[in-house]
C-alpha positions in Angstrom: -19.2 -21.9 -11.5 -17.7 -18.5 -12.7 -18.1 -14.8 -11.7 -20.9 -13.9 -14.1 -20.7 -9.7 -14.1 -23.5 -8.9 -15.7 -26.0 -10.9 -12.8 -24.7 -8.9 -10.0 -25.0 -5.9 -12.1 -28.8 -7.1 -12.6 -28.4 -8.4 -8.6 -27.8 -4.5 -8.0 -29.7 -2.8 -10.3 -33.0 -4.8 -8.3 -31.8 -3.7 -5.2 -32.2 0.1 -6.3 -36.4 -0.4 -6.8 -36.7 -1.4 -3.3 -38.4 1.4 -1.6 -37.0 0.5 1.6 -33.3 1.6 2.1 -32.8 -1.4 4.2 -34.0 -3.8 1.8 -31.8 -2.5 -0.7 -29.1 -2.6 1.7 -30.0 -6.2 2.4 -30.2 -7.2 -0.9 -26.9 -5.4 -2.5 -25.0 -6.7 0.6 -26.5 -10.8 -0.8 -25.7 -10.3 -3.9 -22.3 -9.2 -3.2 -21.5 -12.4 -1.0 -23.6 -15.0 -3.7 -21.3 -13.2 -6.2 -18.0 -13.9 -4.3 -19.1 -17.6 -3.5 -19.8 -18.5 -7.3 -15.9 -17.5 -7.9 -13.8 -20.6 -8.5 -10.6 -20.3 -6.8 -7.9 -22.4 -8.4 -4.6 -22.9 -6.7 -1.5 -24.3 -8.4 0.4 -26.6 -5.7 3.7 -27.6 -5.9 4.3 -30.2 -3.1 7.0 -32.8 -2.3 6.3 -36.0 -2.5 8.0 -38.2 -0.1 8.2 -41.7 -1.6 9.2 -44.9 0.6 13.5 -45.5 0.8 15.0 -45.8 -1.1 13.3 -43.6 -3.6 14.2 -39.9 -3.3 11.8 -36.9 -2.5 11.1 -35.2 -5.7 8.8 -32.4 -6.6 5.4 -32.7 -8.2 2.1 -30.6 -9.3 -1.4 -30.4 -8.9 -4.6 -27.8 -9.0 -6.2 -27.2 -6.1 -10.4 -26.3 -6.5 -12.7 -24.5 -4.3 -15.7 -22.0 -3.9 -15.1 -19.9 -0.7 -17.2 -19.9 1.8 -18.2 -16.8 3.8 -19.8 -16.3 7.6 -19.7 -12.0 7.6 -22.9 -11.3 5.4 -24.7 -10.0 7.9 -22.0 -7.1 8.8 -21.8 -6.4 5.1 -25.6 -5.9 5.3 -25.2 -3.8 8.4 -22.2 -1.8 6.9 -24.5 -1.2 3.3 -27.3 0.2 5.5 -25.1 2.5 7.9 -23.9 3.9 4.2 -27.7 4.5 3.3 -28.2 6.5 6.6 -25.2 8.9 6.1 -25.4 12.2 5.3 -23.3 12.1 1.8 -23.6 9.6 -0.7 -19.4 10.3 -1.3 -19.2 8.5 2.3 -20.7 5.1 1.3 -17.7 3.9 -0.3 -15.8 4.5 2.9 -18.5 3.1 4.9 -19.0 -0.9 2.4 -15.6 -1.0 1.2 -13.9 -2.2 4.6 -16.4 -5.2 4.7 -16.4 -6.1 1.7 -12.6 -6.7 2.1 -13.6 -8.3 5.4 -15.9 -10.5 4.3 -13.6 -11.8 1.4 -10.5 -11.7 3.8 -12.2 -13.7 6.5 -13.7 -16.5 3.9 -12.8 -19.8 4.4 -11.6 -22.1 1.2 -11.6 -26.2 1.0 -9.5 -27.4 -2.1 -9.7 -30.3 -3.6 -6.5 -31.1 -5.9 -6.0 -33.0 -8.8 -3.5 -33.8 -11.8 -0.3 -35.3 -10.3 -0.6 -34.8 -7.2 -4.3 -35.8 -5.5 -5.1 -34.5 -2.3 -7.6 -31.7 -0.1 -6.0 -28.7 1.5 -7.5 -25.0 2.5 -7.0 -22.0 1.5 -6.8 -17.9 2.4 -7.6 -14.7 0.8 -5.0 -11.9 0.5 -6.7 -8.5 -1.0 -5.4 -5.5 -2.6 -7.1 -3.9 0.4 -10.0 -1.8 0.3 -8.9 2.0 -0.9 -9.2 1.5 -4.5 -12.1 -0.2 -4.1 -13.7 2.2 -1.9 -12.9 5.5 -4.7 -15.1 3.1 -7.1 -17.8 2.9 -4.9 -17.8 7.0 -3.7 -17.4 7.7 -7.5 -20.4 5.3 -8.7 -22.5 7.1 -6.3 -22.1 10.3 -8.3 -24.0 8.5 -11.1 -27.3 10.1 -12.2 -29.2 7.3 -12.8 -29.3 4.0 -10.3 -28.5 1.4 -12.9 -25.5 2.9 -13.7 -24.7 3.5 -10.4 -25.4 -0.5 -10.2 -23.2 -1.3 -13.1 -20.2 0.9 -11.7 -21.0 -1.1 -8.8 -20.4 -4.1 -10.1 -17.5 -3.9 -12.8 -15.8 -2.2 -9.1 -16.7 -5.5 -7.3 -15.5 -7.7 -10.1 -12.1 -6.2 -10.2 -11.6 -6.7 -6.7 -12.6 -9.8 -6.3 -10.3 -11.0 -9.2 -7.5 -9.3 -8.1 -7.4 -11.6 -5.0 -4.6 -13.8 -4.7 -5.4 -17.2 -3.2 -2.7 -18.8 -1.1 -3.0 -22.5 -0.4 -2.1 -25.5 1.9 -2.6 -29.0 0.5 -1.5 -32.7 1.5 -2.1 -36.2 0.5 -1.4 -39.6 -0.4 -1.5 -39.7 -4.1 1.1 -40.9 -6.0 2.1 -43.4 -3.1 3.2 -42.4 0.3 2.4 -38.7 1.3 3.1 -35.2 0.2 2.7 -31.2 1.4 2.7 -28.5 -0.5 1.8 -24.6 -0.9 0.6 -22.4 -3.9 -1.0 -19.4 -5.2 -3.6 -18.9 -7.0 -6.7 -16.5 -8.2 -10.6 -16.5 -8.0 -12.4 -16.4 -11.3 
């Protein structure tokens, strides 16, 4: 799959009719982490392959694939709704924007790579942290109507997301003996 903006701008916008702070909280928090999942991370990995004697090592490509795979949702949810019960809607970014760089951070990725080199390996999250991110936030909260508020939302959560770099660990046994490699890559 592929981020798809203009659904978690929709995913957001919904969450602003619920009546109920925490259901909006519950529901922006979900959409954010469905969001981040549907991303496609795609590594390049540049491993060595280690053929038998008396064949030398020699260095070799493949793409690793993954959707990552989060376990923090429901501190996102928690963190949305602390934001909803402050006093100053310029203090929600400061409140969501932590976890939301948690959540990502703390994903986990499985890669599977192909081309050259064929093999399964994992994978990490490195953000630009959560500063920029949260000025987005505090500044689409100054919005006067919700689903702009939502969309500001959104493009801010987009932009984070893909400015993620994805750092990867693969092995395998394809072409013939075994191999190890590293890469970086994005989300998308």
């Amino acid at each position: 799959m592929a981020l798809v903006v203009n659904k978690l701008t929709q995913d957001i916008s919904n969450a602003f009719t619920s009546k109920v702070w925490e259901d909006t909280a519950s529901q922006i928090a979900n959409a954010i982490d469905v969001y981040f999942k549907s991303g496609l991370a795609q590594v390049t990995i540049t491993g060595t392959v280690t053929p038998p004697a008396p064949a030398t090592p020699y260095v070799a490509v493949g793409i690793g694939t993954g959707n990552p795979q989060t376990t923090t949702v429901s501190a996102l949810i928690q963190s949305w709704s602390n934001a909803f019960k402050s006093t100053s809607w310029s203090a929600v970014g400061g409140i969501v924007a932590p976890e939301i760089d948690n959540l990502v951070k703390s994903a986990t990725l499985q890669l599977t790579v192909s081309n050259i080199l064929i093999g399964t390996g994992t994978g990490t999250f490195q953000t630009i942290g959560p500063s920029i991110l949260q000025q987005q936030i505090n500044s689409a909260f100054t919005a006067t109507a919700w689903d702009v508020s939502a969309s500001q939302i959104a493009t801010a959560i987009d932009t984070f997301i893909k400015a993620i770099i994805v750092q990867g660990n693969a092995s395998g046994n394809v072409p013939v003996n075994s191999w190890v490699g590293t890469g970086t890559g994005t989300v998308s």
